[in-house]
C-alpha positions as a LaTeX table, in Angstrom:
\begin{tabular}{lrrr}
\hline
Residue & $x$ (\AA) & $y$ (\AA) & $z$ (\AA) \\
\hline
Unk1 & 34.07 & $-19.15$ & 38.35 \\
Unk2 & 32.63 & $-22.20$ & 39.70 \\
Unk3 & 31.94 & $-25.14$ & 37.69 \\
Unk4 & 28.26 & $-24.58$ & 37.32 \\
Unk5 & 28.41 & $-21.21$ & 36.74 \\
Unk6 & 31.25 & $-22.92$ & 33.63 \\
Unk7 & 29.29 & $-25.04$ & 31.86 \\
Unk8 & 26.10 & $-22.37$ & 31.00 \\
Unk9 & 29.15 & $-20.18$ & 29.50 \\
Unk10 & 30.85 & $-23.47$ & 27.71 \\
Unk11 & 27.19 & $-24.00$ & 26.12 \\
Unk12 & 26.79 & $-20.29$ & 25.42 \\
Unk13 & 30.27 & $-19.49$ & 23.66 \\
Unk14 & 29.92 & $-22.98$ & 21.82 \\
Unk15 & 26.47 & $-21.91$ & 20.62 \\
Unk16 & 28.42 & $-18.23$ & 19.37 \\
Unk17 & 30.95 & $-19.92$ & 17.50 \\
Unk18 & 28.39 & $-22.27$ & 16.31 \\
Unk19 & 26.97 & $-19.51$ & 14.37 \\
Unk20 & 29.77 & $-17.90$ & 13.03 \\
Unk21 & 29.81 & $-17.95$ & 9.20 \\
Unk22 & 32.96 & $-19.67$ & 6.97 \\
Unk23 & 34.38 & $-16.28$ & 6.25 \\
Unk24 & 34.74 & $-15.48$ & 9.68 \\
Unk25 & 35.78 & $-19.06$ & 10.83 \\
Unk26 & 38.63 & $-19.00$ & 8.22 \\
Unk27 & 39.51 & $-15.19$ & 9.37 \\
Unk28 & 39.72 & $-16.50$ & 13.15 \\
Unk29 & 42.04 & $-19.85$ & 12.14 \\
Unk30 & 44.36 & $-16.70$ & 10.16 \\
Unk31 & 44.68 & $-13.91$ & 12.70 \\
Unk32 & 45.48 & $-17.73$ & 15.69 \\
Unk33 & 47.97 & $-18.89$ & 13.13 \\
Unk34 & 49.29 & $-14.95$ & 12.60 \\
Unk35 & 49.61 & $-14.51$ & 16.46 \\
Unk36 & 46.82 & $-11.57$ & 16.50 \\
Unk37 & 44.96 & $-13.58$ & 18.66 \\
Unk38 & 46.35 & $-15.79$ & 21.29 \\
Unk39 & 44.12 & $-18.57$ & 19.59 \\
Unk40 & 40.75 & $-20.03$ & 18.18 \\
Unk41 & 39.08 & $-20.21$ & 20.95 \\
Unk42 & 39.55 & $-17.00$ & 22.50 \\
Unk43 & 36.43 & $-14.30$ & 23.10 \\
Unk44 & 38.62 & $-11.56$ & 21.19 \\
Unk45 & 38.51 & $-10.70$ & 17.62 \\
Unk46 & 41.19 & $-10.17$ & 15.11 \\
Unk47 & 41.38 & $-8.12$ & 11.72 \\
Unk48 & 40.56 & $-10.67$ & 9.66 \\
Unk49 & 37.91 & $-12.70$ & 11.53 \\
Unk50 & 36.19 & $-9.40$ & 11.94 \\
Unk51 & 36.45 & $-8.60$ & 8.05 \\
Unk52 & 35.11 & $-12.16$ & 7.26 \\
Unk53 & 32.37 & $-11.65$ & 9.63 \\
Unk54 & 31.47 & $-8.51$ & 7.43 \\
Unk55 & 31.54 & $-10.66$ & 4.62 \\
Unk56 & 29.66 & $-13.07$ & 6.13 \\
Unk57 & 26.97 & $-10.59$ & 6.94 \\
Unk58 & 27.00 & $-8.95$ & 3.23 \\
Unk59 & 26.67 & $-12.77$ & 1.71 \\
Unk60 & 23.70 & $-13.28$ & 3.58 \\
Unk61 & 22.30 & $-10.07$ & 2.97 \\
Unk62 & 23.21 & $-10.91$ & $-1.14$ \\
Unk63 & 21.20 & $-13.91$ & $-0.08$ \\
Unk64 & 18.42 & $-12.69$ & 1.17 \\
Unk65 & 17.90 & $-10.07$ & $-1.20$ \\
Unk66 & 18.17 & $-13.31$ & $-3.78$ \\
Unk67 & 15.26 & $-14.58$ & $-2.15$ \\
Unk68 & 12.97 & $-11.63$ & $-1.87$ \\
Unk69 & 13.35 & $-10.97$ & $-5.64$ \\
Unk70 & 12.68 & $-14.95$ & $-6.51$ \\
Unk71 & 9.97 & $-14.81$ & $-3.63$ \\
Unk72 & 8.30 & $-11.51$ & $-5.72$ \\
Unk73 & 8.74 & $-12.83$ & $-8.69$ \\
Unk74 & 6.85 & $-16.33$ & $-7.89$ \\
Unk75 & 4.02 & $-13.66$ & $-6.73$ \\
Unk76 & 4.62 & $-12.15$ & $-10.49$ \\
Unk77 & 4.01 & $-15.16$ & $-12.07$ \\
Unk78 & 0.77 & $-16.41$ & $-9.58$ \\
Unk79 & $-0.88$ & $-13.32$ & $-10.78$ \\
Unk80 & 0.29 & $-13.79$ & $-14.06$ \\
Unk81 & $-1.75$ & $-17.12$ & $-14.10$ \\
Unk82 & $-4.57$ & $-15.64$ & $-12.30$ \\
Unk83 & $-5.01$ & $-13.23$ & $-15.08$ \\
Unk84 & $-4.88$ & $-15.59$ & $-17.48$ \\
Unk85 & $-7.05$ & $-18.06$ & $-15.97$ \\
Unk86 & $-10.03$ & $-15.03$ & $-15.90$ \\
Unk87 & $-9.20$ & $-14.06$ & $-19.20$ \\
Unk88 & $-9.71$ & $-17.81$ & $-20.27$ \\
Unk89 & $-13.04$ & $-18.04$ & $-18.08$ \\
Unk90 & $-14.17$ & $-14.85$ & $-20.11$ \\
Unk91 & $-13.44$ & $-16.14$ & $-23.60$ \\
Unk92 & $-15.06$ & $-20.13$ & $-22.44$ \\
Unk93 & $-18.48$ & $-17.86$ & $-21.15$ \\
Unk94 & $-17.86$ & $-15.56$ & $-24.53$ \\
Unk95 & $-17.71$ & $-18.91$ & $-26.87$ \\
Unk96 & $-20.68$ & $-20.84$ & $-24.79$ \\
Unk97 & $-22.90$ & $-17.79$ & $-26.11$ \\
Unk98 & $-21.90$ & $-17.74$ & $-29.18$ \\
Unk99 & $-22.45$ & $-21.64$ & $-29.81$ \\
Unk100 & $-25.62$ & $-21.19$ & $-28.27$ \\
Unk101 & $-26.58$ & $-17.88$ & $-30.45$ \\
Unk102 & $-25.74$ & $-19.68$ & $-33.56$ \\
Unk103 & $-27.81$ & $-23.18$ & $-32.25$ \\
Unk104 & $-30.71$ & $-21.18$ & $-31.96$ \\
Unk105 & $-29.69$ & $-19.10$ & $-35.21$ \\
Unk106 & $-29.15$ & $-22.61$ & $-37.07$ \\
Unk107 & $-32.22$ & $-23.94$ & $-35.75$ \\
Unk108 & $-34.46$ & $-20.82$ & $-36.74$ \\
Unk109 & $-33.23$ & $-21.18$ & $-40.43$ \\
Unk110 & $-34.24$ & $-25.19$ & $-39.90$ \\
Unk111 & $-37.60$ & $-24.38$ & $-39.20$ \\
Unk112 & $-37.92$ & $-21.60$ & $-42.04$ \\
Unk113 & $-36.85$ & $-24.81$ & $-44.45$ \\
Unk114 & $-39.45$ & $-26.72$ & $-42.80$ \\
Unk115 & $-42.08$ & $-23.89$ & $-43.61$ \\
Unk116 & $-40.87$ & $-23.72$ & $-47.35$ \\
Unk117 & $-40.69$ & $-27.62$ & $-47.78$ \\
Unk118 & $-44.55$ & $-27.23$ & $-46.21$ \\
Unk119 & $-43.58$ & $-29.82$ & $-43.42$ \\
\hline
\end{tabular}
């Protein structure tokens, strides 16, 4: 392999093992230090870096599932408020008509006085 043809896969592999989760990072340091794998850095995969990358995997699944629900249930509560905002509006319009029925209502029986008192 020549040495620019080396450096892309350096970069490449790097960038792999940059993404490699704790579980499997701790499973690849056990099977090196077990002698299932001639070491770190090799390409191959042994027992336990292959069951921590499974746990890896599950944990973020977990994770994202954890994130969906909180995500649905901030869409819950959004709606929640929504609803209770219109429901507010409502009962605001209901008591502006009221107040105003009973203004007139009030006034009406004012004027009635008035007609009694002869004013």
């Amino acid at each position: 392999m020549t040495r620019t043809a080396l450096i892309p896969a350096i970069v490449a592999l790097a960038l792999l093992a940059g993404c490699d989760g704790p579980r499997e990072n701790a499973g690849e340091k056990t099977d090196a230090n077990a002698g299932v794998v001639s070491s770190e850095d090799t390409t191959a995969s042994g027992p336990a870096e292959t069951a921590g990358e499974v746990q890896d995997r599950a944990a973020d699944s977990v994770n994202a599932a954890v994130k969906a629900r909180a995500h649905a249930a901030e869409d819950q509560a959004d709606a929640t408020r929504g609803t209770a905002d219109q429901k507010a509006d409502a009962l605001e319009e209901q008591a502006r008509k009221v107040r105003s029925q009973a203004e007139q209502q009030a006034d009406a029986a004012e004027d009635r006085a008035d007609a009694v008192r002869g004013r």
